[in-house]
C-alpha positions in Angstrom: 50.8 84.1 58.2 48.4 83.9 61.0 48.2 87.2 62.9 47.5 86.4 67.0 46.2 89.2 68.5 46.7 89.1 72.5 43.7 91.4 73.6 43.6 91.7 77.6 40.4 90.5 79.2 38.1 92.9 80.9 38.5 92.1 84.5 35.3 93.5 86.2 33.9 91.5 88.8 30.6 90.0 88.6 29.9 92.6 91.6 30.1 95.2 89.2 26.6 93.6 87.4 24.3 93.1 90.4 22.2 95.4 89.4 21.4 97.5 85.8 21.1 100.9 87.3 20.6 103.9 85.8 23.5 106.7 84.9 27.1 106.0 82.6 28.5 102.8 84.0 32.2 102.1 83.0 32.1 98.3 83.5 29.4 97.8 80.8 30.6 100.4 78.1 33.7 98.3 78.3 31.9 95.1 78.3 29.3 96.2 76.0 31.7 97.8 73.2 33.9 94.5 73.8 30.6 92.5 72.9 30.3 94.5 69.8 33.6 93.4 68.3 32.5 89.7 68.7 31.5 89.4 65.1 34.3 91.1 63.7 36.3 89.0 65.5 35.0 85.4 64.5 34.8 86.6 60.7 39.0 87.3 60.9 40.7 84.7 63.8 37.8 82.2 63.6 36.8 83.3 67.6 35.7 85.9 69.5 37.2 84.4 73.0 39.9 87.5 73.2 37.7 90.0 72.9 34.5 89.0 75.1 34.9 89.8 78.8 35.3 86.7 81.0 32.3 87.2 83.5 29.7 86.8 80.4 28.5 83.6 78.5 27.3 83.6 75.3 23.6 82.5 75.5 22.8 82.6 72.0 23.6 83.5 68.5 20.9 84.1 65.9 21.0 82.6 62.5 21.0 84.9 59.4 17.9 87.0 59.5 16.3 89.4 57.6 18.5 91.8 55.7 21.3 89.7 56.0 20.8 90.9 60.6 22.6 89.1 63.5 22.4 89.5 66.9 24.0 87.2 70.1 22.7 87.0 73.9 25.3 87.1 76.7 25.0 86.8 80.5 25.9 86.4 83.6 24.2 85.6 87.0 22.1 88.9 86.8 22.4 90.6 83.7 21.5 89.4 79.7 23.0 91.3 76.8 21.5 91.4 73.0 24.0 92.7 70.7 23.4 93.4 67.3 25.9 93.2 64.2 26.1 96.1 62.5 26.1 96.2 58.2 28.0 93.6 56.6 29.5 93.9 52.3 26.2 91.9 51.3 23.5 93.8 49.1 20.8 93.1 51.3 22.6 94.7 54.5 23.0 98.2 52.7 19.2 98.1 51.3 18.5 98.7 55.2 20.9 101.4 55.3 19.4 103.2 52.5 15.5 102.4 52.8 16.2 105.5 54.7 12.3 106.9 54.1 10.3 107.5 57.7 7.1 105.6 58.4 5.0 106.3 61.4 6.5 105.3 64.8 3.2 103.4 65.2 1.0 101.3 62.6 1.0 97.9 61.1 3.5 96.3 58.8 2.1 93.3 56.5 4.6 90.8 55.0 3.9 88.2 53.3 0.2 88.4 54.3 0.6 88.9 57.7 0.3 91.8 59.8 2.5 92.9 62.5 1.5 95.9 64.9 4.2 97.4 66.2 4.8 100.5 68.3 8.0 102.9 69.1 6.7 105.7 70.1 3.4 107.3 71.7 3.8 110.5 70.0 1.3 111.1 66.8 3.9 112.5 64.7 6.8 110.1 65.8 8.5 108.7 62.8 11.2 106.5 61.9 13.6 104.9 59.6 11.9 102.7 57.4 14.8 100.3 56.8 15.6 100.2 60.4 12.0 99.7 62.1 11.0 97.1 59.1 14.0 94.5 60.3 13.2 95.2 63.9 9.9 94.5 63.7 11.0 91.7 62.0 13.4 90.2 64.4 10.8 90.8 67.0 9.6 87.4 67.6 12.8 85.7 68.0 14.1 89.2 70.7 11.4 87.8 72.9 12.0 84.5 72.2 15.3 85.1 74.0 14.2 87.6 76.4 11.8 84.5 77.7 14.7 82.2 77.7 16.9 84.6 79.7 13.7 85.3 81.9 13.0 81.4 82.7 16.8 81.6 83.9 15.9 84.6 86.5 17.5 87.5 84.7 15.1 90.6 84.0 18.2 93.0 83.5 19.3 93.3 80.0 20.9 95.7 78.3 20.7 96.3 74.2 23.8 97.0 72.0 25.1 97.3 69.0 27.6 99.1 66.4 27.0 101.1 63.4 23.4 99.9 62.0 23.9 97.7 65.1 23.7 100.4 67.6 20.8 102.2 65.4 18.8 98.0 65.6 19.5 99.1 69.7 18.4 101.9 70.1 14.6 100.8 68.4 14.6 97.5 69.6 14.7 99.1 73.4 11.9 101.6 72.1 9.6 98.7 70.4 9.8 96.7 73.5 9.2 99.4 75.7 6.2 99.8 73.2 4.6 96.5 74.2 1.3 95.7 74.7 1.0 94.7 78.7 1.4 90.7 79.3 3.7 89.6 76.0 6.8 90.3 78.2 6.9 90.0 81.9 6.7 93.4 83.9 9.5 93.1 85.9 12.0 93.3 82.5 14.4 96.3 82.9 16.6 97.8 80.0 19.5 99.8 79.4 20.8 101.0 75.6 24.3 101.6 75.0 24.9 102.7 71.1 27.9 103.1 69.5 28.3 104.9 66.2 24.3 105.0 65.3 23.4 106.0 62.6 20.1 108.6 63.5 16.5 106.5 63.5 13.7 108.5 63.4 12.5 112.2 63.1 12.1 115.2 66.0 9.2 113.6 67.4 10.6 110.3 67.9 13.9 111.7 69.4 12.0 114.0 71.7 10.1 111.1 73.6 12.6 108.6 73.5 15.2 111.5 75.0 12.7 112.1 77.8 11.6 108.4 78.4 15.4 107.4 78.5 18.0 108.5 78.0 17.2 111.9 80.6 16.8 108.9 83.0 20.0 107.6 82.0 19.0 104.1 80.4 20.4 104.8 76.7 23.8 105.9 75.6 25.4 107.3 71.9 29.1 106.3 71.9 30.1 108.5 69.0 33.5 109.6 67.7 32.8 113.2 66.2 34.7 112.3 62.9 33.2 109.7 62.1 30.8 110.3 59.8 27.8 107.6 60.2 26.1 109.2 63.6 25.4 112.2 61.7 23.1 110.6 59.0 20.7 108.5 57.4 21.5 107.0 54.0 19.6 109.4 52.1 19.6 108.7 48.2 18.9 110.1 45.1 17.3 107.3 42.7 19.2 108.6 39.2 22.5 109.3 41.4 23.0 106.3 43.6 20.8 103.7 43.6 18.6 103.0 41.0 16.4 99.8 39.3 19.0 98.6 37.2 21.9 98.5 39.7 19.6 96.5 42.7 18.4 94.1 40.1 21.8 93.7 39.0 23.0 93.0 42.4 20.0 90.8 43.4 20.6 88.3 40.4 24.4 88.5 40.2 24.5 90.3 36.9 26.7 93.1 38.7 29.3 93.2 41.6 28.1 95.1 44.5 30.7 97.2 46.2 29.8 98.4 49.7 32.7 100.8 49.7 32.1 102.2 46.8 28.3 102.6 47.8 29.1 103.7 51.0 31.7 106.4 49.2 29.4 107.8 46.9 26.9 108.3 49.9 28.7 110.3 51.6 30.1 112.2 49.1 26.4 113.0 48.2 25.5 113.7 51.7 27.7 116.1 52.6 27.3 118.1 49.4 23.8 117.9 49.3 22.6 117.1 53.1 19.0 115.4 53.4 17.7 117.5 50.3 18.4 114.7 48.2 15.6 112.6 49.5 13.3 110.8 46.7 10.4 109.0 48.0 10.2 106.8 44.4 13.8 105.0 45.4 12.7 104.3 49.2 9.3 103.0 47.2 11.4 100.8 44.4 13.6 99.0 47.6 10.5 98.2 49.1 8.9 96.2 45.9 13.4 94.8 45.6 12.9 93.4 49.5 9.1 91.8 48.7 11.2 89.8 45.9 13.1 88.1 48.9 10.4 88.0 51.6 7.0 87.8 49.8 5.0 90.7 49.5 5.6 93.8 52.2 3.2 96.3 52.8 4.3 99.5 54.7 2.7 101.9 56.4 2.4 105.4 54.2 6.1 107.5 54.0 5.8 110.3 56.5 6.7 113.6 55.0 9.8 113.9 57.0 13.2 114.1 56.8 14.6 115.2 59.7 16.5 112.9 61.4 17.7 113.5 65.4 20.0 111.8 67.4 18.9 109.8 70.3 20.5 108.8 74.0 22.7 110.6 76.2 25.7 111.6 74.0 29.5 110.6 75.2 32.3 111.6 72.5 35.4 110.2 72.0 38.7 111.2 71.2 39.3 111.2 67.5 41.2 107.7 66.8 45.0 107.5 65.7 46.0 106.3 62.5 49.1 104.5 63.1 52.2 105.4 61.2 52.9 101.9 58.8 55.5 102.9 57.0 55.5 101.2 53.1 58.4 100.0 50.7 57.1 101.3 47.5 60.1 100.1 45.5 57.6 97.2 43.5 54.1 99.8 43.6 53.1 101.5 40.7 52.2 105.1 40.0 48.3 104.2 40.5 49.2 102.6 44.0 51.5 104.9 45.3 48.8 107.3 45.2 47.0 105.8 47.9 50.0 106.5 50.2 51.5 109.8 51.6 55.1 110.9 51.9 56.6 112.7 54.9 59.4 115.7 55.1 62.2 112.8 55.1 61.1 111.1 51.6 59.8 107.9 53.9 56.2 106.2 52.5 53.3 105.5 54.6 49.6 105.1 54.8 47.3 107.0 54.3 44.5 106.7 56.6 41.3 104.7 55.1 38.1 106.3 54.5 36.4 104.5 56.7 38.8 104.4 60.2 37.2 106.3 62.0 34.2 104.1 62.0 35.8 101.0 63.0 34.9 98.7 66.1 38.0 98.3 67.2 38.9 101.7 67.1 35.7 102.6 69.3 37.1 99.2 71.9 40.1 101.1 72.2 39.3 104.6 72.8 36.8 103.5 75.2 39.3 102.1 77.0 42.0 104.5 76.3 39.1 107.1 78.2 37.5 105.4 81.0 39.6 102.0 81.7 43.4 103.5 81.2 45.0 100.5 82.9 43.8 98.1 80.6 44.1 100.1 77.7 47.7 100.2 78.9 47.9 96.1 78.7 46.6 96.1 75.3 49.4 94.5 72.8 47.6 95.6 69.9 45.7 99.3 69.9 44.5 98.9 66.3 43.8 95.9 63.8 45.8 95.5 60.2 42.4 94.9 58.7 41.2 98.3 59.4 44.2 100.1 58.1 
């Protein structure tokens, strides 16, 4: 049975957009965090009309791209929006995630032949996330691409978002175009970052400038949830542990199944017992000879010595998300699946709550409104979505 989900419209008045300024703006953390449930949304009721506020168009919606990347354009009369998807269940999606070895902040990437400069930082000893920085910089022609389009249409204001490996795409895209050499995007383009649930992007360096370039001005945001777990890495991974030459080949030519949750599991079990000292160069080196497999030869700048990731943007925390009591006849489970439940004072089965939940989209759509737009979280017919439970 089709589950309708009746998800009240954000109401904020074109009015409300005439201008990106800077400091915390409540009308586009709703809009913005609305935005990044859009892809969610599609993949599960076939549209994302419920969810998007009604003062914004969509402009555009990338094909597939690189590492199995999305990203949409919205707008209205004054403002464009790029918002990034955030990792998906394919292989290629968590080979971002963990290509988790820093390159320089500035240099030259060459794929397939063909170099691309590319900047994020000023800083000599900036670094960043090698997984992260290679799929911007290779997204980068088709970002300006759009940023012309929504340029020829008079709009200059544009904010970047995303969620998850979304909101980590954000927060470099805003620093690679902010990088630009003068003349390949027109001056009078202005940019605000809002990030939910980044993962971190580059080392102390990198963090340091972009801090003081932005988000002290207050033009880039980290939505986090403090228990959620993603903000507080990179995928850091231990070749004989985790990922290693025979499981990406065997996910590359279908001789294995990939499981993202499992994956994703094992990471953090490994990252919380071993923090970032279980960094191997020789894995973030084999991913890049798996990825030239898929998009010709890629050569990367020299690994930085670095591990030591730092957050980014001006950081706003939200209250930890409630798992919603669903209670659970057990009278056909077995012992095996009755283990993944939990059992109150009164003898009554329910579930437990998923690894994973406090990471969720949906979750971070809610408690923003639950904390800065209470009358509309008050409207809201559904505070959570089965799927994430």
């Amino acid at each position: 049975m089709r589950v309708v989900l009746a998800i009240v419209f954000l109401l904020s008045s074109l009015s409300s957009f005439a201008q990106l300024k800077p400091g915390f703006n409540v009308h586009e953390v709703t809009s913005t965090i609305a935005m990044c449930n859009s892809f969610n949304f599609i993949k599960q009721f076939g549209t994302s009309e419920t969810i998007i506020p009604e003062h914004f168009n969509l402009h555009y919606s990338s094909d597939i791209l690189s590492m199995d990347n999305k990203f949409e354009v919205y707008e209205n009369e004054n403002i464009g929006v790029i918002n990034y998807r955030g990792s998906t269940d394919k292989m290629i999606s968590w080979v971002e995630n963990c290509y988790s070895a820093m390159i320089p902040a500035k240099g030259t990437i060459v794929i397939d032949e063909e170099a691309h400069d590319y900047a994020f930082a000023s800083e000599e000893n900036a670094a960043v996330h090698a997984g992260y920085g290679l799929t911007v910089v290779m997204l980068s022609e088709e970002i300006k691409e759009q940023i012309k389009a929504l340029n020829q249409k008079g709009i200059y204001q544009i904010i970047i978002t995303g969620h998850s490996q979304g909101g980590a795409l954000a927060s470099l895209t805003r620093a690679y175009l902010e990088h630009l050499p003068k003349g390949e995007l027109s001056k009078k383009n202005t940019y605000k970052t809002y990030a939910y649930a980044q993962p971190m992007s580059g080392n102390k360096e990198f963090a340091e400038e972009y801090n003081a370039r932005f988000s002290a001005k207050g033009t880039s945001y980290s939505i986090i949830n403090k228990e959620d777990p993603v903000p507080y890495m990179p995928f850091n991974y231990e070749e004989e542990k985790l990922v290693t030459k025979e499981k990406i080949g065997g996910w590359l030519f279908g001789k294995k199944e990939f499981n993202a949750k499992k994956l994703g599991q094992d990471a953090f079990i490994r990252l919380f017992e071993r923090g970032l000292t279980g960094y191997v160069k020789g894995s973030n080196s084999l991913i890049n000879n798996i990825l030239g497999l898929k998009f010709g030869k890629i050569e990367m700048p020299a690994f930085v010595a670095d591990i030591n990731y730092y957050p980014i943007g001006t950081l706003k925390e939200l209250p930890i998300f409630t798992y919603p009591k669903v209670a659970v006849d057990v009278s056909d489970l077995t012992t095996d699946e009755i283990k993944d439940l939990e059992q109150d004072a009164n003898g009554k089965w329910y579930k437990k709550e998923s690894k994973l939940f406090q990471h969720k989209p949906y979750n971070y759509y809610v408690a923003v409104l639950k904390k800065w737009n209470t009358s509309a979280y008050n409207r809201l017919e559904s505070t959570y979505l089965v799927s994430d439970l």
